[in-house]
N, C-alpha and C positions, 0 to 999 in steps of 0.2 A: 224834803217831802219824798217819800216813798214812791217807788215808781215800777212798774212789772211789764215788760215786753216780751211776747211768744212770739216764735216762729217754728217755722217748720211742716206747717199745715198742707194741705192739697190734695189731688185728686186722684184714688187709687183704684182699681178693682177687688173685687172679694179675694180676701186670702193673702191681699197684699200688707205691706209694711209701710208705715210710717214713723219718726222721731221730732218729737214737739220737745222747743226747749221752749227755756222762761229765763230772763236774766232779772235779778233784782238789782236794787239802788236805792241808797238814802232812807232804808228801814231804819225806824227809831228804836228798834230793838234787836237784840241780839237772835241769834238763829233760831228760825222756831218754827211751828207747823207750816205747810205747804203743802198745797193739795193741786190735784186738779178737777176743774169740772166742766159740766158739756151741757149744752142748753140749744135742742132740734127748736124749726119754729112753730110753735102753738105749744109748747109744753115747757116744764117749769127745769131752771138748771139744779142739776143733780150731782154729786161728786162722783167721780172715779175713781181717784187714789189720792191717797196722803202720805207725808213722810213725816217724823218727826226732827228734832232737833239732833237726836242720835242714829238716825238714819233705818227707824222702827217704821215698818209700811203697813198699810191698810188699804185694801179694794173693795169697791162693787163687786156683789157676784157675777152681774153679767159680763165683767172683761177679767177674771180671776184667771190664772194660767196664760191670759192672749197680752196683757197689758205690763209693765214693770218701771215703777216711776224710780228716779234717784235724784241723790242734789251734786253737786259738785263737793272739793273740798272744804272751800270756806261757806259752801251750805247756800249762797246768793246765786247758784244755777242751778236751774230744778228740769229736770227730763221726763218724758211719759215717751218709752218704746212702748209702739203700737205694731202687735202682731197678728196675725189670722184677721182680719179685719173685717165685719160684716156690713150690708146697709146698715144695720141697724144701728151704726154706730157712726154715721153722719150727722153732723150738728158743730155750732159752732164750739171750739174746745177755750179755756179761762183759766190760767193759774190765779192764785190764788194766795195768798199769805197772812196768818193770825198770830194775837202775842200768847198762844195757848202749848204748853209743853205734856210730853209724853202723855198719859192717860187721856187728857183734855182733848189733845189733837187725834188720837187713836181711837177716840166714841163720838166720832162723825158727827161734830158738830153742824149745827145749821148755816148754810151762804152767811147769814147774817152775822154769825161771830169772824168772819174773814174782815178785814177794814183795809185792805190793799186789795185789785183785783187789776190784771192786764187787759189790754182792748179783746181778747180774741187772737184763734187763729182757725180758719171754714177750715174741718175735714169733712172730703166725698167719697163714700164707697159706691161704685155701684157695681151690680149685680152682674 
């Protein structure tokens, strides 16, 4: 059974740094998309970044240049460096992992095509 655990998360001021990992296990399929996403409360989770199987990214515009996800070597440790860091990007953060490769995983598919997802890990910026 597939399994996703983040850490790394907590509580910065603006302009500060943080590094959210993901460790995967027990995926039924070989190395494949991995994203991540953030979901503030009263509003709907949204992705940030994605990686593919070959290590091809894709971002939000709103953390393009502040954000840089990557996987490890064998692809089952997925990272989001968090840079320049605003409020506006407090919310609970979610890796995330689907059996969807290159093209598939790099045209932002919806939560819903993800079928693993981690508990969470709360990032705080404040102001």
């Amino acid at each position: 059974q597939g399994h996703l655990v983040e850490s790394g998360g907590g509580s910065v001021q603006t302009g500060g740094s943080l590094r959210l990992a993901c460790a995967a296990s027990g995926l039924p399929y070989s190395t494949s998309c991995m994203g991540w996403f953030r979901q503030a409360p009263g509003e709907e989770r949204t992705g940030v970044a994605l990686i593919d199987e070959d290590g091809t990214t894709s971002y939000a515009d709103s953390v393009k240049g502040r954000f840089t996800i990557s996987r490890n070597g064998d692809g089952y440790t997925l990272f989001l460096q968090m840079n320049s860091l605003k409020p506006d990007d407090t919310a609970m953060y979610y890796c995330a992992s689907a059996p969807l490769y290159g093209a598939s995983c790099l045209a932002w598919p919806t939560p819903s095509r993800f079928d693993y997802w981690g508990q969470g890990t709360q990032v705080t910026v404040s102001s």
